[in-house]
N, C-alpha and C positions, 0 to 999 in steps of 0.2 A: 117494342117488337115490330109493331108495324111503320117506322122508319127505317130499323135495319132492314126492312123484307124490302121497302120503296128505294133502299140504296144498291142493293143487288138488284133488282130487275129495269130499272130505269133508263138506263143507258141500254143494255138490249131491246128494252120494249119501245124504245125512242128512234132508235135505228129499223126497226122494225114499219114501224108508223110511218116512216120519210118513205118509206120504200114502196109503201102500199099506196101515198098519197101519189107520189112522182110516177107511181104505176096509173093510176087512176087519171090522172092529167096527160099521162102517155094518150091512152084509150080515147079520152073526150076530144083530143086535137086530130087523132087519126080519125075517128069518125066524122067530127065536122069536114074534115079533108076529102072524106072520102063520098060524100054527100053534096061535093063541089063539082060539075063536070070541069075536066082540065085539065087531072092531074097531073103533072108534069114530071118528066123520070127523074130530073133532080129532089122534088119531094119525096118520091119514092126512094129514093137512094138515104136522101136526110132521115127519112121516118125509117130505114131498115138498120139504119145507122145506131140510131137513138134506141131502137130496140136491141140490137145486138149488146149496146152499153147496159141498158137497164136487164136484160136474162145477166150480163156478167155481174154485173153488180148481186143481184138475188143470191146468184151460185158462190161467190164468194161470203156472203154474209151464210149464209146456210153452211158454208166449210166453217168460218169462221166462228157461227156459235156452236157447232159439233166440236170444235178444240177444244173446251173448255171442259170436254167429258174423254173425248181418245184421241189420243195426239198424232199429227199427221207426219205421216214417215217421210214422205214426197220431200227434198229438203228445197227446191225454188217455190214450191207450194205453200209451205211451211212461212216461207219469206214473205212473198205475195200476202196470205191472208195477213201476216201480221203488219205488212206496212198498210194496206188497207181500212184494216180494224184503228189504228193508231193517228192516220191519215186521213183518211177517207169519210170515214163511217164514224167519226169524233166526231170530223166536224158537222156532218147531218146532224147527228146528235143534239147536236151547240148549237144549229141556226133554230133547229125545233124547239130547241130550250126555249130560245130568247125571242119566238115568234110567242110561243104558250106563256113567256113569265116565269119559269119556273125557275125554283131557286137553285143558283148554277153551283154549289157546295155540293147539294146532295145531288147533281150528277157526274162531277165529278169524282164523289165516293164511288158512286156505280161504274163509273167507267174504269177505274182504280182495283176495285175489287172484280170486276170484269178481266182485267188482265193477269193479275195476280192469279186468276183459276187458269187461264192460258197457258200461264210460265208453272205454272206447280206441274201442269198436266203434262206439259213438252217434258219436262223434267224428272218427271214418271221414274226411277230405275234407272234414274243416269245420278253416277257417283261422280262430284265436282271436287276436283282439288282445289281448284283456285277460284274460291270465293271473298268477293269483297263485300263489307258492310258501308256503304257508306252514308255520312252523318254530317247534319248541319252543325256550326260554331255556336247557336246560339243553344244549346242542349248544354252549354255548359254555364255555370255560373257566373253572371257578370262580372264579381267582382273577387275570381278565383286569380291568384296570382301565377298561376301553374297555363302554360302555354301548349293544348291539347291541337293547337292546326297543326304543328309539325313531326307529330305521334300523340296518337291517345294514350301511348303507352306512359307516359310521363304523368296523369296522373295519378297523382296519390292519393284516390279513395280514399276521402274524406266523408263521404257522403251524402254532400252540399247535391246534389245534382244524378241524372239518372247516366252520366259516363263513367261513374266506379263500375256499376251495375256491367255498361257493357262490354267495360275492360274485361270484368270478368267473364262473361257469355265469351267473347272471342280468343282470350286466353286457353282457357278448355277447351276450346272446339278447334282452339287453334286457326285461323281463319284471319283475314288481313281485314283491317278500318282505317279510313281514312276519312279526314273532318274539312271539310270546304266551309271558303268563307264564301259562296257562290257557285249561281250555275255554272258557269261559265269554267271557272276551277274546276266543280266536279267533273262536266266534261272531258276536261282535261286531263284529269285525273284516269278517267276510264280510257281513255283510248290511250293513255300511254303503260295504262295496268292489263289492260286486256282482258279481262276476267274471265271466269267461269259462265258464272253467272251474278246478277249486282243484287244486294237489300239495300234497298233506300229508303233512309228518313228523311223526312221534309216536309212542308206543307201543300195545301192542294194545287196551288200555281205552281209551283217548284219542283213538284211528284211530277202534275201532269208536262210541263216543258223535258224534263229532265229523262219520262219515261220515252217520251215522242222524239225526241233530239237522241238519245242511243237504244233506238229501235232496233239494232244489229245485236245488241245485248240483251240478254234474257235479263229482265228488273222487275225484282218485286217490289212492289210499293207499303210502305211503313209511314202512316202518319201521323205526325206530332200533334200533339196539345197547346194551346195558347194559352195558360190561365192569368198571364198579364200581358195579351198580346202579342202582335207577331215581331216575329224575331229578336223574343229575350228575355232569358229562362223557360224557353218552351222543356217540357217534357214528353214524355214517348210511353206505351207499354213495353218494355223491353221483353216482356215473354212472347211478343210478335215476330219480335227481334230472332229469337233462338228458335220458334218456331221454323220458319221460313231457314235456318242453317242447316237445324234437323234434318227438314225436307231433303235440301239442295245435296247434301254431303253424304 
């Protein structure tokens, strides 16, 4: 329990911290500054400067974690807090990690499940027709003879592996999947699919590249299991899976 509570609040409380410290070193330079006879209007202009940047930054994190509860109608607002949040406010995140040590898995859940309350919440009462699932190659079993990159639909639920399972979820729900052997693919895949909105499985480097590279896309994040390591035989919860369709649809 108290790792899932340190994986939802982490990455807000992280981004939170950078802001209050880079506020706080704001102040201590202004004041030494201002303790100097001299000041010069270019300093004044730089320190009005640096203040303007640091109120918009606040204002935007303050929109930014209010998304996660009511969604902003504004639609270039809308855009702004999310390339910020995905952009911006990760990477504070990331440098804080890795000044503190902290271990970068469980901030990236947090920034993971940070987004995913974003995209459920924009998503509120919006019925999506075109939603894609999309799935790594390695969810399927190594040594399945059956060729699931070029349709999942092809296989034959055997039950070797957890893509019978999602055949099924997206069958019923009716809903497009598509299996990348890479980000790069998946990319690809979405700006020539266009989607709704995207569920992505994948792992935490692959989530978070893949979330941040199609920020224009509403992506909820789904991540895999390793129990013999990455990339091969991972498995998934697929009732995360169906969850997040639920929602979307």
């Amino acid at each position: 329990m108290k790792n899932q509570y340190l994986s939802v609040i982490k990455f807000p409380a992280y981004v939170s911290i950078s802001l209050i410290f880079l506020s706080a070193v704001y102040f201590i330079f202004l004041r030494l500054a201002y303790q100097k006879p001299g000041l010069t209007t270019l300093d004044k202009i730089i320190f009005g400067l640096l203040f303007a940047l640091l109120l918009y930054m606040m204002l935007l994190w303050i929109i930014t974690l209010r998304s996660t509860h009511v969604r902003i109608k504004t639609h270039w607002l809308q855009r702004l807090s999310k390339w910020m949040q995905l952009h911006w406010f990760y990477i504070m995140a990331k440098a804080l990690a890795y000044i503190t040590f902290t271990n970068k898995q469980t901030l990236i859940e947090s920034f993971l499940n940070f987004n995913n309350e974003t995209v459920l919440t924009d998503q509120r009462d919006v019925r999506n027709s075109n939603i894609l699932v999309m799935l790594p190659h390695c969810l399927q079993k190594n040594d399945c003879p059956i060729r699931i990159v070029s349709d999942i639909i092809n296989c034959e639920e055997c039950g070797g592996c957890d893509i019978a399972r999602i055949k099924q979820i997206i069958t019923s729900h009716q809903v497009e999947a598509a299996v990348a052997t890479g980000g790069s693919l998946a990319r690809k895949i979405i700006l020539e699919k266009r989607p709704d909105v995207v569920v992505a499985v994948a792992c935490h480097r692959d989530l978070v590249d893949g979330v941040r590279d199609g920020w224009r896309f509403p992506v909820y994040a789904v991540l895999n299991e390793r129990p013999k390591g990455p990339c091969f035989e991972t498995t998934v919860t697929t009732a995360s899976i169906e969850f997040a369709i639920n929602k979307f649809k």
